[in-house]
TORKELUM-793703 format. One record per residue (C-alpha): residue in one letter; residue number from 1; x, y, z. Coordinates in steps of 0.05 Angstrom, whole numbers, plus 5000, padded with zeros to 4 digits. Each point is the difference from the previous one (the first is absolute). Example, Ala and Ser with C-alpha at 12.3 -4.5 7.8 and 13.67 -1.06 7.14 Angstrom:
2
 residuo num   xx   yy   zz
       A   1 5246 4910 5156
       S   2 5027 5069 4987
// end
This chain:
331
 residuo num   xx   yy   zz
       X   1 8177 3036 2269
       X   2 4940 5030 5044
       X   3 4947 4942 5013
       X   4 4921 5003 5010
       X   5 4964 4953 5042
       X   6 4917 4988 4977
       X   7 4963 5006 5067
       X   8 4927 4983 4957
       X   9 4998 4979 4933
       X  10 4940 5041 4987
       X  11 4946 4963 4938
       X  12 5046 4992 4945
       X  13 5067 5037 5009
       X  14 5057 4978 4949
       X  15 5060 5032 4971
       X  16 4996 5025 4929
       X  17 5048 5045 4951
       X  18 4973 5019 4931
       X  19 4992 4923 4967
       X  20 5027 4947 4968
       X  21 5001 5018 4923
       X  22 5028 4959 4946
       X  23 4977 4933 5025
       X  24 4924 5004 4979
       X  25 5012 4951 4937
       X  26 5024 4950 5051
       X  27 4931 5009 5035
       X  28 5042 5045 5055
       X  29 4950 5051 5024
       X  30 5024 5077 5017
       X  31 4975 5009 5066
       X  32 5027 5070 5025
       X  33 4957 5044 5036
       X  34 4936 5019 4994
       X  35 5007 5074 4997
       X  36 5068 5009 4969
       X  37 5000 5073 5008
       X  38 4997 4995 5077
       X  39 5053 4945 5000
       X  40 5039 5056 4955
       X  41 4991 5049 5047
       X  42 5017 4972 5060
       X  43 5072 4970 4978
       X  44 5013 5074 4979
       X  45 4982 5030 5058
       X  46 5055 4962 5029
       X  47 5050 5008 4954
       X  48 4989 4934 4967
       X  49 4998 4979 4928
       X  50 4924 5002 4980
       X  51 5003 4915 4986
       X  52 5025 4986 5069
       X  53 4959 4953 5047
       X  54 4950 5026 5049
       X  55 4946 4981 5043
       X  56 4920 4984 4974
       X  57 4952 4999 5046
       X  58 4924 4984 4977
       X  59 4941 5027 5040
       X  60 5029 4985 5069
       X  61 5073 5014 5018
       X  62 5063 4966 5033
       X  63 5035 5028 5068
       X  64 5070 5002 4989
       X  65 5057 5010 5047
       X  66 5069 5037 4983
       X  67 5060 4969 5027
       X  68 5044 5053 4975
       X  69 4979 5063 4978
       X  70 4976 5026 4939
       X  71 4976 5040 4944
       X  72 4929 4982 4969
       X  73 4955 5030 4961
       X  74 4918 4965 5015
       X  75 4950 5021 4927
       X  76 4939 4964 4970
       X  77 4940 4985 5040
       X  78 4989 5033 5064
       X  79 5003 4944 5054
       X  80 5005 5057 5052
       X  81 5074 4981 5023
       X  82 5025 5019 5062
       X  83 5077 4996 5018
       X  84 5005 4993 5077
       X  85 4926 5009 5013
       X  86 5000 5072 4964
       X  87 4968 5012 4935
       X  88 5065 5003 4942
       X  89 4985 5046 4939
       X  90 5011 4973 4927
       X  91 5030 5007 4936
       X  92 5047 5029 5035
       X  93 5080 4972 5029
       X  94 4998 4975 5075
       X  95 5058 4985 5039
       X  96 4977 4939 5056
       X  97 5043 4987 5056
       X  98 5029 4937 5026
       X  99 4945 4960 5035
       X 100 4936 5048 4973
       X 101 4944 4964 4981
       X 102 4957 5006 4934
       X 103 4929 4981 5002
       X 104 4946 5001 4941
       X 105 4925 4986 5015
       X 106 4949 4992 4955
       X 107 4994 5045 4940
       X 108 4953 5065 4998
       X 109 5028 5021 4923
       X 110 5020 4955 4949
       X 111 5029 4926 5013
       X 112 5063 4997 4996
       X 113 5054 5033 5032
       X 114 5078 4999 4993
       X 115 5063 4999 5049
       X 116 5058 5020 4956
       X 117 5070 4994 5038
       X 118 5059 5036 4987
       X 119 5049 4951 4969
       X 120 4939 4958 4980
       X 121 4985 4927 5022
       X 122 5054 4952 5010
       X 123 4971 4928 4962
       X 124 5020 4959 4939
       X 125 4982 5021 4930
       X 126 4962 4946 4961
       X 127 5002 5008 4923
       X 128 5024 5072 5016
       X 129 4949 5015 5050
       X 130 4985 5004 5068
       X 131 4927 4997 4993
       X 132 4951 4946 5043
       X 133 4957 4952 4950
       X 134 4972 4964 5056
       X 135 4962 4949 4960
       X 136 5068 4980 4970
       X 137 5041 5007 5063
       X 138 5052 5048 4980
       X 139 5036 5066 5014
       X 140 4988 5045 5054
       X 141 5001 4965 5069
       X 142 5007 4936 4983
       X 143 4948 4991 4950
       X 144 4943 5023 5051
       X 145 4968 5050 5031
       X 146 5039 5027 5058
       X 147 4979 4973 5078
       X 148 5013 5020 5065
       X 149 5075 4980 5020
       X 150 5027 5014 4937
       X 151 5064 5047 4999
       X 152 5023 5034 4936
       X 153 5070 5043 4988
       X 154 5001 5063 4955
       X 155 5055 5025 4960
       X 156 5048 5046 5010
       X 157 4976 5089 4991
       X 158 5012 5035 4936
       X 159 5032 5068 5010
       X 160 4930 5031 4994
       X 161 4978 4964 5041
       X 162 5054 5018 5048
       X 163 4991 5074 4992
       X 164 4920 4991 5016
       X 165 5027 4967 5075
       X 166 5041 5067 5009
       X 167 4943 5032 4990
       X 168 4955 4959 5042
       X 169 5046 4988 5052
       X 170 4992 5093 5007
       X 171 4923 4986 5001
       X 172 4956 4996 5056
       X 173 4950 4944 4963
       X 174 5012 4992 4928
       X 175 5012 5054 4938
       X 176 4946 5044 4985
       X 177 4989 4984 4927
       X 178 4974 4944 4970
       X 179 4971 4975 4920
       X 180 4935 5018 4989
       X 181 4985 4929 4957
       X 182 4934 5026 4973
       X 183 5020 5021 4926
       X 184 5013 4917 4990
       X 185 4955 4972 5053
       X 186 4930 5007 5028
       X 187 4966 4966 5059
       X 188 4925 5008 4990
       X 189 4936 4967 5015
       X 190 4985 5007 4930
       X 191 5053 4991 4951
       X 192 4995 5020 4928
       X 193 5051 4949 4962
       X 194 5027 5015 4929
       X 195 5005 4938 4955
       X 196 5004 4983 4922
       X 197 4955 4944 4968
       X 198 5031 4934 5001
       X 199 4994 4957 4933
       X 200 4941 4966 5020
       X 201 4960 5059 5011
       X 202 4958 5000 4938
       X 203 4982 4928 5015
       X 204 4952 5025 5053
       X 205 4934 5025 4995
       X 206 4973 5063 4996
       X 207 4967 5010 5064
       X 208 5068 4966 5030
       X 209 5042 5051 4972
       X 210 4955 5053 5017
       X 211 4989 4986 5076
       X 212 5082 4981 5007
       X 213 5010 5075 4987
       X 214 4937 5039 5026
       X 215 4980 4955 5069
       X 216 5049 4987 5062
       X 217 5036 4937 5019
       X 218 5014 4984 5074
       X 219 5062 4963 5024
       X 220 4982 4937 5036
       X 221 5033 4977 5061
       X 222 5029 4936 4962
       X 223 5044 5045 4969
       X 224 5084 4990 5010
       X 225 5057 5018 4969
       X 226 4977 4946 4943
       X 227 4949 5033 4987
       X 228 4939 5047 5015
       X 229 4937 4972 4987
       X 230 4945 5042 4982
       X 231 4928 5006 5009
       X 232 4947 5035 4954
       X 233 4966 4992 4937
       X 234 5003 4946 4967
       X 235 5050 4991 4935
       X 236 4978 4959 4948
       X 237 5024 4979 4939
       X 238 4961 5005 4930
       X 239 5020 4929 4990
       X 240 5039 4955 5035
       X 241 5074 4980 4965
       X 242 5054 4947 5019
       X 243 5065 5047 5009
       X 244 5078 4969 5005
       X 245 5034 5033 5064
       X 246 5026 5074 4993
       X 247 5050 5038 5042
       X 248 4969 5041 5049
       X 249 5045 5049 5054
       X 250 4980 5042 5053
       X 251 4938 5041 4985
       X 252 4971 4948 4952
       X 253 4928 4997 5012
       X 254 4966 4924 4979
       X 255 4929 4988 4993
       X 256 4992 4925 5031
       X 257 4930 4966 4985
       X 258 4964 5024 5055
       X 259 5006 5069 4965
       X 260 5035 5039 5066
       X 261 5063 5032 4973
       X 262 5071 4984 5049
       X 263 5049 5045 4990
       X 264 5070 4957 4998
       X 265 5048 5035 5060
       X 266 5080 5003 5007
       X 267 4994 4928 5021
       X 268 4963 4976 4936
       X 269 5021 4935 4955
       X 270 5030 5008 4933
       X 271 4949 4988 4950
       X 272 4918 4988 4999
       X 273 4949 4974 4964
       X 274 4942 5046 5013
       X 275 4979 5057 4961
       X 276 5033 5070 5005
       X 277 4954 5054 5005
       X 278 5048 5050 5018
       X 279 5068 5020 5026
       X 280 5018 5041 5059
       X 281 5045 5059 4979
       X 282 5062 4998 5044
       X 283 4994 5068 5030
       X 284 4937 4978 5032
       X 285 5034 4929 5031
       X 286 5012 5030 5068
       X 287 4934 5047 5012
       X 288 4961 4920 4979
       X 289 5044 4961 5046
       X 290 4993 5065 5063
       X 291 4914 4990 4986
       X 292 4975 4959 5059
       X 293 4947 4936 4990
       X 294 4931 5022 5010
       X 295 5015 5058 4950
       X 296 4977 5023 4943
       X 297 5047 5021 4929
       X 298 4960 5014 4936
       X 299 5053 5002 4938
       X 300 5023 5053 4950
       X 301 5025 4984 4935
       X 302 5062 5039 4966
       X 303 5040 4980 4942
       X 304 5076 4977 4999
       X 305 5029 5060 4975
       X 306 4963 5032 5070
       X 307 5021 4947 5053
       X 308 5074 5010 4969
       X 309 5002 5074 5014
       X 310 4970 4989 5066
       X 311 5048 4948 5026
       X 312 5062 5044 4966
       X 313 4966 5055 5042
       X 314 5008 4959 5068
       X 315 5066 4978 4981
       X 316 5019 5073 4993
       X 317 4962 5006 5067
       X 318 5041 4956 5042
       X 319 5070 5024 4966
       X 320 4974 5071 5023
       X 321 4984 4961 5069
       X 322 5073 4963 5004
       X 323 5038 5063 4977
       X 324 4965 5035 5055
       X 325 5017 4949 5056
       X 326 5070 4999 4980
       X 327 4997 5076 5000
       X 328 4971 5007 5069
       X 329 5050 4947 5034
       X 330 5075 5021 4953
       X 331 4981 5073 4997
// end
């Protein structure tokens, strides 16, 4: 198995594949990525299965060293990565070389990025997963964010993956094409995100539920992968109510007593007791996680039968995407 060495951590860099489902009535939180459709496209790009584990970076990035080398595929965020001390292209398959060096600075676009590996990461699954829950201590790297010293394996190629080091191996640099990610995701200052009213919606007033879809919210900088906590009017109830706990998921968006909406994140908890004002379509998950703090999103309300046809649409998207790889690498 090839190894990589961490040379910098970088602010929070852990390993994560697409979650831990089917433990949530246990209290088990998902966790998974932030943006699922970069994590997608990077494990294709190497000739992965879209679920395998990959790198997440947040804000600030790792330096990694290869030991071996290898096929990887860097999408997400732009943390302006540099492989040897030369700018590397992504969404695109590059082939490192023993001993080359991957570095990641701070982010200019988005904030987070992905390392996908071909033959993924080499760690234990925990209830089917090799996600990180760092609050609980498990999966990924031991439970924790990765530091510098640790050394992780990778698994062995696929054939397609195989075929895309032919290829590379003839190329001066890297292949000239590359995914184009911005039919599923969008890295703005200003984000526009789609959502559907959550059953506690009517419970607020009317200048509440007026402002929460006509006036802008800005991301604070006490935001995680928890949660994004948001600034802006103020949301207020018509009266106030005693409510049992609910299941809430990613996208949920709670309306504590202060009246500032947080928007629960891939890392949330299982259930809540505040009110739901609304719910974050799907589609939209990655374009809210990629929208940096100290920005503004304003919401857009569309009904079920619309978020369906849009996520079906991006699912349709990234079979076009995966097809296209496997095309481009097999012949």
């Amino acid at each position: 198995m090839n190894s990589v060495r961490v040379l910098q951590a970088g602010l929070y860099t852990t390993v994560q594949d697409l979650g831990r489902f089917g433990y949530q009535k246990y209290g088990v939180i998902v966790s998974g990525p932030m943006d699922a459709y970069s994590l997608r496209i990077a494990n294709l790009l190497v000739g992965n299965e879209e679920k395998e584990a990959v790198i997440e970076m947040a804000l600030a990035g790792a330096t990694l060293q290869f030991n071996e080398s290898h096929v990887i595929a860097i999408t997400g965020g732009d943390l302006t990565p540099k492989l040897d001390g030369k700018p590397v292209p992504m969404w695109r398959p590059i082939l490192v070389k023993k001993g080359s060096v991957l570095q990641f600075r701070f982010a200019i676009k988005g904030c987070y990025a992905y390392v996908s590996f071909a033959g993924g990461i080499h760690v234990p699954k925990i209830m089917d997963s090799k996600s990180t829950y760092v609050r609980a201590g498990i999966g990924g790297y031991g439970g924790r964010i990765l530091q510098k010293g640790d050394t992780f394996a990778c698994g062995d190629r696929s054939p397609i993956a195989e075929a895309l080091v032919h290829q590379l191996e003839r190329a001066p640099d890297h292949l000239s094409w590359s995914v184009n990610p911005s039919p599923l995701i969008t890295f703005h200052h200003h984000s526009y995100i789609r959502i559907m009213k959550g059953n506690e919606f009517e419970q607020f007033d009317k200048r509440s539920k007026y402002a929460f879809f006509h006036e802008n919210y800005t991301i604070t900088t006490q935001s995680d992968r928890m949660g994004y906590r948001l600034t802006g009017h103020l949301l207020s109830l018509t009266e106030k109510f005693d409510m049992l706990s609910e299941a809430v998921t990613f996208g949920t968006i709670q309306v504590p007593p202060n009246g500032q909406p947080i928007i629960l994140m891939a890392d949330s908890q299982t259930t809540g007791g505040y009110p739901k004002i609304a719910q974050v379509i799907s589609a939209d998950l990655a374009t809210l996680a990629q929208t940096r703090p100290n920005t503004s999103v304003r919401f857009q309300e569309v009904r079920l039968v619309e978020a369906e046809a849009i996520l079906l649409e991006h699912k349709r998207i990234l079979q076009q995407i995966a097809a296209r790889i496997k095309w481009k690498a097999l012949g």
